[in-house]
MARBA-3410 file (N, C-alpha, C, O; in Angstrom, 1 decimal):
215
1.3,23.1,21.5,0.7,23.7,20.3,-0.8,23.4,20.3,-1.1,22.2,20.3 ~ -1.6,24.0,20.3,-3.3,24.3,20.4,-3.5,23.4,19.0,-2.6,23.4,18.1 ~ -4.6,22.6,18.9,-5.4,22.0,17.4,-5.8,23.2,16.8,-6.0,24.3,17.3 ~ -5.8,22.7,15.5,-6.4,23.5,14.4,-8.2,23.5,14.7,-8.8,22.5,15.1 ~ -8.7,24.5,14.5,-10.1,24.8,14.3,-10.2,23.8,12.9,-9.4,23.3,12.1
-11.5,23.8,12.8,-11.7,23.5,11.7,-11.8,24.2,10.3,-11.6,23.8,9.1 ~ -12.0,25.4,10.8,-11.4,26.6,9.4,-10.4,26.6,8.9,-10.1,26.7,7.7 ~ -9.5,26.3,10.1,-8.1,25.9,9.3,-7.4,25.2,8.8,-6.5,25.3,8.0 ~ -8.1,24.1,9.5,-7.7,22.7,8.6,-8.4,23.0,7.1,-7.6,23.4,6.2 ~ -9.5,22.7,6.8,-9.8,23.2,5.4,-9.2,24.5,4.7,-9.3,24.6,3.4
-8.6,25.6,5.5,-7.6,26.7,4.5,-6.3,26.3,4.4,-5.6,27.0,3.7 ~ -5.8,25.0,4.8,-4.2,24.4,5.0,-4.4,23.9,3.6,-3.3,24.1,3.0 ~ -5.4,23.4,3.0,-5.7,22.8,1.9,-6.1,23.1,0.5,-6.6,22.5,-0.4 ~ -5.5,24.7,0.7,-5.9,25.7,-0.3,-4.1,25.8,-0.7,-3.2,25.7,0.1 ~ -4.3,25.9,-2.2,-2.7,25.6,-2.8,-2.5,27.4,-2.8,-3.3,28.3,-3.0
-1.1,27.4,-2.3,-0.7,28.8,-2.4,-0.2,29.1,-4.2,0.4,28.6,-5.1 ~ -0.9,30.4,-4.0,-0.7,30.8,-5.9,0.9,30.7,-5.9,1.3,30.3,-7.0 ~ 1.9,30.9,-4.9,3.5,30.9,-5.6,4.2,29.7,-6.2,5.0,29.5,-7.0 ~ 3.1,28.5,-4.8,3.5,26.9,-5.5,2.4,26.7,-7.0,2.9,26.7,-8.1 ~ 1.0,26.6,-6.8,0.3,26.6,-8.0,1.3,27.2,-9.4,1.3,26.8,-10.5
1.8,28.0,-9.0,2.5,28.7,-10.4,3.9,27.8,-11.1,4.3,27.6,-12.2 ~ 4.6,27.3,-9.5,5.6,26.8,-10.0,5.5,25.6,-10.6,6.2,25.3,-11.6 ~ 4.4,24.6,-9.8,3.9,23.6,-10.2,3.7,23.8,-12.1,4.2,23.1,-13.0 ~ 2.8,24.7,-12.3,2.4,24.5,-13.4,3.5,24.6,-14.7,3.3,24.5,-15.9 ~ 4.5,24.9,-13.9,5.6,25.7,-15.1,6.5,24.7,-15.0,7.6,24.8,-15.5
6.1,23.6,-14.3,6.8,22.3,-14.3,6.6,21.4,-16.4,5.8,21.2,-17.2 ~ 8.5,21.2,-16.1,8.4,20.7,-17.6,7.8,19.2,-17.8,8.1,18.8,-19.0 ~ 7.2,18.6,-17.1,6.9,17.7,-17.0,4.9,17.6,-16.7,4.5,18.0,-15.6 ~ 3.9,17.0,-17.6,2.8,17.4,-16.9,2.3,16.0,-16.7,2.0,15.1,-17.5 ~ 2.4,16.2,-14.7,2.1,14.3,-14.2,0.8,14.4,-14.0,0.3,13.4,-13.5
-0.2,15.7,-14.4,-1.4,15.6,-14.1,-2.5,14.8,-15.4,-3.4,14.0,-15.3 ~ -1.6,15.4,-16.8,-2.2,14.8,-18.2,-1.7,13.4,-18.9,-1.5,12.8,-17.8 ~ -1.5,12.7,-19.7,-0.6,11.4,-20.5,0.3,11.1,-20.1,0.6,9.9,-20.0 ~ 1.4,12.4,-19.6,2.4,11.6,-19.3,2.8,11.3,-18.0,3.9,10.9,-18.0 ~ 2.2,11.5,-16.9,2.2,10.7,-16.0,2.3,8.8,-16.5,2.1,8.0,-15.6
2.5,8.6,-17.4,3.2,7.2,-17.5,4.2,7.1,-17.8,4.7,6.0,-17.7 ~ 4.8,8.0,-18.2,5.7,7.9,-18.5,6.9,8.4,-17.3,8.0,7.9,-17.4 ~ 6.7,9.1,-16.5,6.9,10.0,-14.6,6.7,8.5,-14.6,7.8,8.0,-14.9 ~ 5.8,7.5,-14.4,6.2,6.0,-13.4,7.4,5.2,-14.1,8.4,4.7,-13.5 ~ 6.8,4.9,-15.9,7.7,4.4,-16.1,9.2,4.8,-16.0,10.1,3.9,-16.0
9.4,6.0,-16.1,10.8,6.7,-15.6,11.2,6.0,-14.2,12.1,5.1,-14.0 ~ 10.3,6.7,-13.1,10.6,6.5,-11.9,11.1,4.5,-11.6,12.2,4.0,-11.3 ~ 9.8,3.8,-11.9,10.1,2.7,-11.9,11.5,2.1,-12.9,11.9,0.9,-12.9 ~ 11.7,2.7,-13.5,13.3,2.1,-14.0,14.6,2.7,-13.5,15.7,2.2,-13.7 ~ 14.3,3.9,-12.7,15.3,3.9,-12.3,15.4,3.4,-11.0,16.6,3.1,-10.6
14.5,3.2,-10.3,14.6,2.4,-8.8,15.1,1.1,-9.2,16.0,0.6,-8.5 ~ 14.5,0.5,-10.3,15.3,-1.1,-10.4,16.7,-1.1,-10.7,17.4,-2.1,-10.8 ~ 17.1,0.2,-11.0,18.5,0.0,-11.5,19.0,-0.2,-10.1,20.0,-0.8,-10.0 ~ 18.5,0.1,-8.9,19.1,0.4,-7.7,19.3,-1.1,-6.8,20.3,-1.3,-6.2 ~ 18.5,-1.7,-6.9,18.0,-2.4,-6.5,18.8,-3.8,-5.9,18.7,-4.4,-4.9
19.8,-3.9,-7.2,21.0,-4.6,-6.7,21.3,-4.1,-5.1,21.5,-4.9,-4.2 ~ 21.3,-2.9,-5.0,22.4,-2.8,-3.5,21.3,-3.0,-2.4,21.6,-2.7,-1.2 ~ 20.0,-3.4,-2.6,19.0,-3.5,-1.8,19.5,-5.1,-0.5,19.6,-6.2,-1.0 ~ 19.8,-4.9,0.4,19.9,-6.4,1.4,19.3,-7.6,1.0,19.7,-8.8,1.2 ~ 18.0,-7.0,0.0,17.6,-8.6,-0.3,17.2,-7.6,-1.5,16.5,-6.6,-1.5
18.0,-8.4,-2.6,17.2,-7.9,-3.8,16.5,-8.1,-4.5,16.0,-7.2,-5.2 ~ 16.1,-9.5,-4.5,15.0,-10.3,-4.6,14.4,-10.7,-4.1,14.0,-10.3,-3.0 ~ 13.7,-12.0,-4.7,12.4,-13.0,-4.0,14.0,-13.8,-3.5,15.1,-13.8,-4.0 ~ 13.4,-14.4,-2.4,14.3,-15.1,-1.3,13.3,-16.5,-1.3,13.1,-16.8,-0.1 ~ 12.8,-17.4,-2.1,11.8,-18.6,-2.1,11.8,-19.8,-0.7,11.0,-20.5,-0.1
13.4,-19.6,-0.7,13.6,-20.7,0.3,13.3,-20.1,2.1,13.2,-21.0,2.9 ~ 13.3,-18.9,2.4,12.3,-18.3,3.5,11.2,-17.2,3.4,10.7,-16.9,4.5 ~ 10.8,-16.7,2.0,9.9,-16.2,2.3,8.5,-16.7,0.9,8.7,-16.3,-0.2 ~ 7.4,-17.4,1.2,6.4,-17.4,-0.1,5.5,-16.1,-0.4,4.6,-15.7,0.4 ~ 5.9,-15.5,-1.7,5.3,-14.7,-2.2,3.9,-15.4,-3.4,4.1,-16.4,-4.1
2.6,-14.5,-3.2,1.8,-15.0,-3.6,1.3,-13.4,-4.3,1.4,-12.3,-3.9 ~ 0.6,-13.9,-5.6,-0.4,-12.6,-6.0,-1.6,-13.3,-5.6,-2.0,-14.5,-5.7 ~ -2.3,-12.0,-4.9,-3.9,-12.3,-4.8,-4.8,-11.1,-4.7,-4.6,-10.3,-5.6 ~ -5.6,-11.0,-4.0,-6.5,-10.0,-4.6,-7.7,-9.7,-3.6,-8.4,-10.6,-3.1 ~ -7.9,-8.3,-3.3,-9.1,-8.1,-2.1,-10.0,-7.1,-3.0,-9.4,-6.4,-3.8
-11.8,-6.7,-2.7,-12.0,-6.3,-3.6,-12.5,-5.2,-2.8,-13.0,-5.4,-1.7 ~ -12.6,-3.7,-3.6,-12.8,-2.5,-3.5,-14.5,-2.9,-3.0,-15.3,-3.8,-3.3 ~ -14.5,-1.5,-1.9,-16.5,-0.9,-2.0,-17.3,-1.0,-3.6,-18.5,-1.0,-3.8 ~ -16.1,-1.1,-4.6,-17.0,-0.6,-5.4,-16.6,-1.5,-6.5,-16.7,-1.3,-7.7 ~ -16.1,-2.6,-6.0,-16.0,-4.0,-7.1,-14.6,-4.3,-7.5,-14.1,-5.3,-7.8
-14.0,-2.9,-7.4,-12.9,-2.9,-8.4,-11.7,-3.8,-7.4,-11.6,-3.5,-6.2 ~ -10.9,-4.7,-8.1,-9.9,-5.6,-7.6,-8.6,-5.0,-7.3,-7.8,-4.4,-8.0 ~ -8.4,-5.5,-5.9,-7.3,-4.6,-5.3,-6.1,-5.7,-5.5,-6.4,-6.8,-5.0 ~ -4.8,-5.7,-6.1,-4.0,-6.5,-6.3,-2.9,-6.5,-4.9,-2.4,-5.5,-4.4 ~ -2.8,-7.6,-4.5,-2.2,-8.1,-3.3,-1.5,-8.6,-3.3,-1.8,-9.8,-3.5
0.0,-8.4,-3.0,1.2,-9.4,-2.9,1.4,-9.7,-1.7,1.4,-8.8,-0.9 ~ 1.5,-10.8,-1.3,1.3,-11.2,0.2,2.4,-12.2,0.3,2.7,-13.1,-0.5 ~ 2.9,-12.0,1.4,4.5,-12.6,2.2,4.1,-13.2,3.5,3.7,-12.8,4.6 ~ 4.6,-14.8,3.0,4.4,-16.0,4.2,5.5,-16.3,4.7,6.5,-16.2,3.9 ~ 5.9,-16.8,6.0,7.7,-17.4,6.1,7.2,-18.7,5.7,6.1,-19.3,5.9
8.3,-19.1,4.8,8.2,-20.2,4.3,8.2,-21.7,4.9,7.7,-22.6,4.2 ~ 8.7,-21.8,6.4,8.5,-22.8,7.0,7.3,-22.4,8.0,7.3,-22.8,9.2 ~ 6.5,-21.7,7.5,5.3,-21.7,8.4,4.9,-20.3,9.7,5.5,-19.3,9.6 ~ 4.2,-20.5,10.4,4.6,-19.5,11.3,5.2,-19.5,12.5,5.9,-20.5,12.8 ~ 5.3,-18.4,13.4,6.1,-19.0,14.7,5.1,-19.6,16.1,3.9,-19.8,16.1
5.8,-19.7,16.7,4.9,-20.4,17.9,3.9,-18.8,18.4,4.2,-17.7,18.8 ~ 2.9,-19.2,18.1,1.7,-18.4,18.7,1.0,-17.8,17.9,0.0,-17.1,18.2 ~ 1.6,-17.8,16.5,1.4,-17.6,15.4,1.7,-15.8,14.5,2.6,-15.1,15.0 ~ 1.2,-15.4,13.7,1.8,-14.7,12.6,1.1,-13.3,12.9,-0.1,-13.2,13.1 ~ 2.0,-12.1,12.9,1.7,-10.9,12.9,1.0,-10.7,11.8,1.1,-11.3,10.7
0.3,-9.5,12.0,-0.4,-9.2,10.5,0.2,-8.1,10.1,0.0,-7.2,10.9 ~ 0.9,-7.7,8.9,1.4,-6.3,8.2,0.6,-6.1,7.4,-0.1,-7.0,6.8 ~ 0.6,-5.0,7.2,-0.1,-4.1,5.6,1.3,-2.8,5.3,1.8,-1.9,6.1 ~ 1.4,-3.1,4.2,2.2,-2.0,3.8,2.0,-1.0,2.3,1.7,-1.6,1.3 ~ 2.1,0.0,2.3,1.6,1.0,1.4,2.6,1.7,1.2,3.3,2.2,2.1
3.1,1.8,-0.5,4.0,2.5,-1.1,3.6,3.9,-1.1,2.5,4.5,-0.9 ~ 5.6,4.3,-1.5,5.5,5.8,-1.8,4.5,6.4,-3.2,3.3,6.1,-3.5 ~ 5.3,7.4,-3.7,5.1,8.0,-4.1,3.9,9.0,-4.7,3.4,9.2,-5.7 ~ 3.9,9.6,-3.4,2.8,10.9,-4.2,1.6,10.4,-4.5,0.9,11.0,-5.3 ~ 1.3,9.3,-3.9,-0.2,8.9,-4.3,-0.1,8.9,-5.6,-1.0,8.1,-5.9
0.4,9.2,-6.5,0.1,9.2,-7.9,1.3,8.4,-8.8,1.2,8.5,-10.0 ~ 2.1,7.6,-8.2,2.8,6.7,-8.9,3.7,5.6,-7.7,3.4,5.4,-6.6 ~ 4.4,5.0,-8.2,5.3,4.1,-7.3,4.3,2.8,-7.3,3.1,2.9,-7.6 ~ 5.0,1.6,-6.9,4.1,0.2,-7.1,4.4,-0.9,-6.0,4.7,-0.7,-4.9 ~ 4.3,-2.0,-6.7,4.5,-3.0,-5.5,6.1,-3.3,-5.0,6.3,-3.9,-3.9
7.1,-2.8,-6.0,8.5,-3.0,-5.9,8.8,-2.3,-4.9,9.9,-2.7,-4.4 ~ 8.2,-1.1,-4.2,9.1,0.0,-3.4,8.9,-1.0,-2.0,10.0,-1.2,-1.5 ~ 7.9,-1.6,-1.3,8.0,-2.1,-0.1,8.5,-3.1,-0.6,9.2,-3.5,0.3 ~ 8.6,-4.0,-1.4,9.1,-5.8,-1.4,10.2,-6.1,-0.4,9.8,-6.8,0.5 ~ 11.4,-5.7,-0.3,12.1,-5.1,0.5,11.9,-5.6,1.9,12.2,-6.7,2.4
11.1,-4.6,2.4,10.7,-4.2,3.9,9.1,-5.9,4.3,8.6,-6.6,5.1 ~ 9.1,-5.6,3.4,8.1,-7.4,3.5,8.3,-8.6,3.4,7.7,-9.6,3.9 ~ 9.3,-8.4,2.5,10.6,-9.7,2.7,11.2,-10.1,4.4,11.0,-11.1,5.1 ~ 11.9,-8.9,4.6,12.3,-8.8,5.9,11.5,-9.3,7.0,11.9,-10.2,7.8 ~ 9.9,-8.6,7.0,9.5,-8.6,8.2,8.9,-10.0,7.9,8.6,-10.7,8.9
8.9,-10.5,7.0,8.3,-12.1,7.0,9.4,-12.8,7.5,9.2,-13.5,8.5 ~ 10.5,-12.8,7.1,11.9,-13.7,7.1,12.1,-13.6,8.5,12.1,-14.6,9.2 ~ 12.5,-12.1,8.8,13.2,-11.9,10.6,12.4,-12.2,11.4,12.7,-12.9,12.3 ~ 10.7,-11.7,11.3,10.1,-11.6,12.3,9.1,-12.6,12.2,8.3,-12.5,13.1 ~ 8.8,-13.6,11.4,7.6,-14.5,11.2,6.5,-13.6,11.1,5.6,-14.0,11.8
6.5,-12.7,10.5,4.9,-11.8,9.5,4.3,-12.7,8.3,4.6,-13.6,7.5 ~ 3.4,-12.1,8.5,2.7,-12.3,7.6,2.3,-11.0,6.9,1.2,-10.6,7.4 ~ 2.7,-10.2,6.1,2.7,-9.3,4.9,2.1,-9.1,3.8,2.7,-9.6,2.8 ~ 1.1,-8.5,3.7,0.6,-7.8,2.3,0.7,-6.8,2.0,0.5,-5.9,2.8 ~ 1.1,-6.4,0.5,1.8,-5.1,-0.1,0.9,-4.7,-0.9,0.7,-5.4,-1.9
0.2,-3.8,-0.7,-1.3,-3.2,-1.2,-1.5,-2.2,-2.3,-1.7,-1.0,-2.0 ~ -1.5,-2.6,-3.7,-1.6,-2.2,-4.6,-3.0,-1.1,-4.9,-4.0,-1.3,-5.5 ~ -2.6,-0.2,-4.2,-3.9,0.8,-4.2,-4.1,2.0,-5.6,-3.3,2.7,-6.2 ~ -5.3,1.8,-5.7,-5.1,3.3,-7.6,-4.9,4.4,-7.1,-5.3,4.8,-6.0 ~ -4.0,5.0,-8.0,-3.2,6.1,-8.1,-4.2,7.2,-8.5,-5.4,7.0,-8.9
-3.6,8.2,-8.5,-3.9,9.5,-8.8,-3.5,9.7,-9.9,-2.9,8.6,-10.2 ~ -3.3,10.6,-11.1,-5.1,11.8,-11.2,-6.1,10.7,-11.5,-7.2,10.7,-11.0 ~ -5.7,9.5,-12.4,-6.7,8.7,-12.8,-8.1,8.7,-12.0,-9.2,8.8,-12.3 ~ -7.5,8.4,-10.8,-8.7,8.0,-9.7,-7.9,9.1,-8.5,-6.9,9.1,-7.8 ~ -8.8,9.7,-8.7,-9.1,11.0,-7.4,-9.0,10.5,-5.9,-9.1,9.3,-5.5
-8.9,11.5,-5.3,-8.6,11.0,-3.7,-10.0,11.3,-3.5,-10.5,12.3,-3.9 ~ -10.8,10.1,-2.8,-10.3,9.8,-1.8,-9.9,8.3,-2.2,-9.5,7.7,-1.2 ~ -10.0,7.6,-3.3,-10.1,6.5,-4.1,-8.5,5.9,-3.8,-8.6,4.8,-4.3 ~ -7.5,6.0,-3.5,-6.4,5.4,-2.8,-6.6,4.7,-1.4,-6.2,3.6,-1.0 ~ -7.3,5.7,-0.8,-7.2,5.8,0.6,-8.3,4.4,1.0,-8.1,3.4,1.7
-9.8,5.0,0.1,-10.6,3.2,-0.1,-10.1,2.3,0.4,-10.1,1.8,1.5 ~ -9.4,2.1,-1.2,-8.7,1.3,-1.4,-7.7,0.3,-0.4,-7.7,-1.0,-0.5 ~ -7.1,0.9,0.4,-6.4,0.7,1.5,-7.4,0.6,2.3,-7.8,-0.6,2.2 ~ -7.7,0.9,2.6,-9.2,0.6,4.2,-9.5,-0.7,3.7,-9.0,-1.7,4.3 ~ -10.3,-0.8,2.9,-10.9,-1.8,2.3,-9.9,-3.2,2.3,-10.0,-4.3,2.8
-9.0,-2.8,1.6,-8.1,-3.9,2.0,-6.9,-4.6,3.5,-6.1,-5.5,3.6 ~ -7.5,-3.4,4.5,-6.9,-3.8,5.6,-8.6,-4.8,6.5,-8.6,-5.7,7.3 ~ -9.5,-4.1,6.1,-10.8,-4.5,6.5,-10.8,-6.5,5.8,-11.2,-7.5,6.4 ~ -10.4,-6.4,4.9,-10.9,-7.9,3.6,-9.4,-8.6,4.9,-9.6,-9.6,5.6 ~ -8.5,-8.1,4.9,-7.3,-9.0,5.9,-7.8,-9.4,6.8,-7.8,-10.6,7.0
-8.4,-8.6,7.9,-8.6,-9.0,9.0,-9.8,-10.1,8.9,-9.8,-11.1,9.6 ~ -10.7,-9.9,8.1,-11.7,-10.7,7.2,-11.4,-12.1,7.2,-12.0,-13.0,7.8 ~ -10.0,-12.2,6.3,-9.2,-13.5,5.8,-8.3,-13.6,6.8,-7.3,-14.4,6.6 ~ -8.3,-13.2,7.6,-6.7,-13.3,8.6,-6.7,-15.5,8.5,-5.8,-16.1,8.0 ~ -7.5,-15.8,8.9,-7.1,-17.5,9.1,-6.6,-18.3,7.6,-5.9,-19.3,7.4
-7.3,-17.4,6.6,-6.8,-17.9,5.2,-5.8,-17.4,4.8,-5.8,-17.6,3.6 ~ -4.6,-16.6,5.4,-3.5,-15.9,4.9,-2.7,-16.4,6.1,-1.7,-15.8,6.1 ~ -2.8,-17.5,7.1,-2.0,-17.9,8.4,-1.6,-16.7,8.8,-0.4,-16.5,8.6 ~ -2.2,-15.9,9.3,-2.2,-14.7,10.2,-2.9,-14.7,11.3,-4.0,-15.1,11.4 ~ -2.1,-14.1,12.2,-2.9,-13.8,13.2,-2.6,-12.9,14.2,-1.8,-12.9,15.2
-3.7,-11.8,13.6,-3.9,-10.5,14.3,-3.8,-10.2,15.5,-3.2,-9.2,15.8 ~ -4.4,-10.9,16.5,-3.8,-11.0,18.1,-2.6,-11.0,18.0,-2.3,-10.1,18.8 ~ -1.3,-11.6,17.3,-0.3,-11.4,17.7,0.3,-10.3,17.2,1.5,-10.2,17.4 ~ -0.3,-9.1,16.5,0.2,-7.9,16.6,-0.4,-7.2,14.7,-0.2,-7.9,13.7 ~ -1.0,-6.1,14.8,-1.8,-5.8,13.6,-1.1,-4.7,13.6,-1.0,-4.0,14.6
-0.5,-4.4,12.0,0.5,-3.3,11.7,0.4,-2.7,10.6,1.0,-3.3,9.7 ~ -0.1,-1.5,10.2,-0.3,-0.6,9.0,1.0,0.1,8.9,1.5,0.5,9.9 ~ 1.8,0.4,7.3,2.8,1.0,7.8,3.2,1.7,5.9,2.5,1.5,4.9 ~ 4.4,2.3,5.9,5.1,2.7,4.5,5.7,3.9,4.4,5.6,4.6,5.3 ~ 6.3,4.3,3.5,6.9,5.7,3.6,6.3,6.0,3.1,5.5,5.4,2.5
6.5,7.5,3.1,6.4,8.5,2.5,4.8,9.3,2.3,4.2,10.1,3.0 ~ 4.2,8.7,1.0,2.9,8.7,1.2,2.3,7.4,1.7,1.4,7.5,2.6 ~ 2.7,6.6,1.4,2.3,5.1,2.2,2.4,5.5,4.0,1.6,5.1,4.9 ~ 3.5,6.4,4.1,3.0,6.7,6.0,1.9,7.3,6.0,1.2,7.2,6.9 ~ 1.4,8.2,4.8,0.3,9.2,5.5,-0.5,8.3,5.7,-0.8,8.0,6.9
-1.2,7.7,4.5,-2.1,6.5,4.1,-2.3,5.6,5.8,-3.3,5.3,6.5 ~ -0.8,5.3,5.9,-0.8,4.5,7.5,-1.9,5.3,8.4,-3.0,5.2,8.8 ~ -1.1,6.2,8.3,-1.8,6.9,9.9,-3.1,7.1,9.4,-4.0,6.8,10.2 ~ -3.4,7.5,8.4,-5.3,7.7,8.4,-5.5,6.4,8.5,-6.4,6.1,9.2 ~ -5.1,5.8,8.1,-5.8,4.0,8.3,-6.2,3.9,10.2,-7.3,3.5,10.6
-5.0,4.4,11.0,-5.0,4.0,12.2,-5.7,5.2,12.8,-5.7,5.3,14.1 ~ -6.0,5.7,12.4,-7.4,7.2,13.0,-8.2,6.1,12.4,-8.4,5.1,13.1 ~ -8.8,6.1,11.2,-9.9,5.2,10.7,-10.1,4.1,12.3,-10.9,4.2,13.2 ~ -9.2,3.1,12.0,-9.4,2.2,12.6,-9.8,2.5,14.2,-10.7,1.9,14.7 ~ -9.1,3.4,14.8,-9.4,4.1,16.5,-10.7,4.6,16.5,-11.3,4.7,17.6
-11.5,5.0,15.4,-12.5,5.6,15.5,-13.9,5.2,15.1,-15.0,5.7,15.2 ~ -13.3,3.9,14.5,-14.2,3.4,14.0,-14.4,1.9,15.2,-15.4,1.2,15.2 ~ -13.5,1.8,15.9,-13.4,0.9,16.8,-12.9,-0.4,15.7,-13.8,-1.3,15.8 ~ -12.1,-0.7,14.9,-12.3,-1.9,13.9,-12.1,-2.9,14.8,-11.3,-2.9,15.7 ~ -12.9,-3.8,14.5,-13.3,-5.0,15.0,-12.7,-6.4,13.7,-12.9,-6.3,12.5
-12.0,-7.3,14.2,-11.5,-8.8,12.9,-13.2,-8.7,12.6,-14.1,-8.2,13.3 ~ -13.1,-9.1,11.7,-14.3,-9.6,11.0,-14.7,-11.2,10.6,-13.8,-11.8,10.0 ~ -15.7,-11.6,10.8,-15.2,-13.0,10.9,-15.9,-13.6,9.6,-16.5,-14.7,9.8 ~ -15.8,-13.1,8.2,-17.2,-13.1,7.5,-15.7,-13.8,6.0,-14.9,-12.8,5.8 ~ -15.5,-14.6,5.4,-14.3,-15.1,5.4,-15.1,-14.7,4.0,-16.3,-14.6,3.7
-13.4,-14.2,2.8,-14.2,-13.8,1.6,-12.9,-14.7,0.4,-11.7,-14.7,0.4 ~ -13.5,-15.3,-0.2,-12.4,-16.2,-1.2,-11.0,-16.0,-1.8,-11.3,-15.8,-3.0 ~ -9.8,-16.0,-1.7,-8.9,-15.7,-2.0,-8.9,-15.5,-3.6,-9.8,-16.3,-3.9 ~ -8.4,-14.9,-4.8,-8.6,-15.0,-6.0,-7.3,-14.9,-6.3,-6.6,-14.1,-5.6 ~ -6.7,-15.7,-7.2,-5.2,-15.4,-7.9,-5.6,-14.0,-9.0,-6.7,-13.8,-9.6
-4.3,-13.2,-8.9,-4.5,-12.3,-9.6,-2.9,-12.1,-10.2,-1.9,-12.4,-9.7 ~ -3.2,-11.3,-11.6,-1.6,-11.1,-11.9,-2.3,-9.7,-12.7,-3.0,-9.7,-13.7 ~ -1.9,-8.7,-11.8,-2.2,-7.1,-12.4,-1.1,-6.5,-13.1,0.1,-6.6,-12.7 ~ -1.4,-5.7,-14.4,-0.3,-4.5,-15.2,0.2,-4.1,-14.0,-0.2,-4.3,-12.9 ~ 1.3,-3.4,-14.4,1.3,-1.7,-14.1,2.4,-1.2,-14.8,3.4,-1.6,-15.4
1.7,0.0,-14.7,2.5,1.1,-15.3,1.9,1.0,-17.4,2.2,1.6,-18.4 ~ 1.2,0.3,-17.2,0.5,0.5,-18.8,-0.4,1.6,-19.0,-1.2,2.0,-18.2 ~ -0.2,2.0,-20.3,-1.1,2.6,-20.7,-2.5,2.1,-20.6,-2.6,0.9,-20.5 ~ -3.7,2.7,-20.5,-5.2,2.1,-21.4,-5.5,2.2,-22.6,-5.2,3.2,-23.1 ~ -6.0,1.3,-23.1,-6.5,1.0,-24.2,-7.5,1.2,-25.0,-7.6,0.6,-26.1
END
């Protein structure tokens, strides 16, 4: 299959009038107010689920979960849940994960990977952060995507203050929209040549909303 020209890539990105129409006649509008109400939905019904999840919770006695916080190009505080094995790391030391939730760029939170960051701390001796990046419409694209960059850049940053270590294996990852997010991260990163950074930036406790209204 030949690449797209560049004309095409930019006409792929033009909404076809048959979806634009259906979209709009959608009884639900996630573009205006109630998009809080589309998360708060979504987010309650995922926790009803959650029981049959392998690990349905915080697991304390092998994995430490921490809130903390890396901060955007543009000041704004990126909320960070970050996953340690609890007796430490393994011999040669701690993989580095980043993980990015579903949902449509425009909803879904830190609950959808806990799961999958749990795991990879517990099974595999990772070191895991679950990257609370702003949603959409509120904050327009490319302002998720930032977001994420920025906070896989502040990791590698902190890698010695999070007991990670990136030599033993540096991993961007998530479903759905969280995979797209992945893979532009890892073009980002191929192209940009990302280099650790060795420029160490203060960890902050943070305990962020979600799913609230503003005020």
């Amino acid at each position: 299959m030949a690449h797209l020209t560049r004309e095409e890539v930019l006409k792929s990105g033009e909404v076809a009038p048959a979806y634009r129409k259906a979209f709009e006649a959608r009884p639900v509008d996630i573009q205006g107010k109630d998009i809080f109400e589309v998360r708060a939905s979504r987010a309650e019904h995922l926790q009803k689920l959650r029981h049959l999840y392998p690990i349905p919770g915080p697991i304390p006695e092998e994995v430490t979960e921490t809130m903390i916080e890396a901060t955007a190009r543009d000041g704004h505080p990126i909320p960070i849940r970050l996953y340690q094995p609890a007796k430490g790391p393994p011999e040669g030391g701690s993989p580095l994960v980043l993980m990015y939730h579903e949902g449509g760029w425009s909803m879904g939170d830190l609950t959808d990977e806990d799961l999958n960051c749990r795991m990879f701390a517990r099974d595999l001796g990772c070191v895991c952060l679950n990257v609370d990046y702003r949603l959409a419409p509120e904050h327009p694209f490319p302002t998720g995507v930032h977001d994420c960059w920025d906070a896989l850049t502040w990791a590698l940053s902190n890698a010695p203050s999070l007991n990670a270590s990136p030599t033993q294996g540096l991993i961007v990852g998530g479903a759905s929209a969280g995979g797209n997010i992945a893979a532009v991260l890892a073009l980002l990163s191929r192209d940009t040549q990302l280099p650790p950074n060795n420029r160490p930036i203060p960890l902050r406790p943070c305990t962020p909303p979600r799913n609230q209204r503003p005020t």
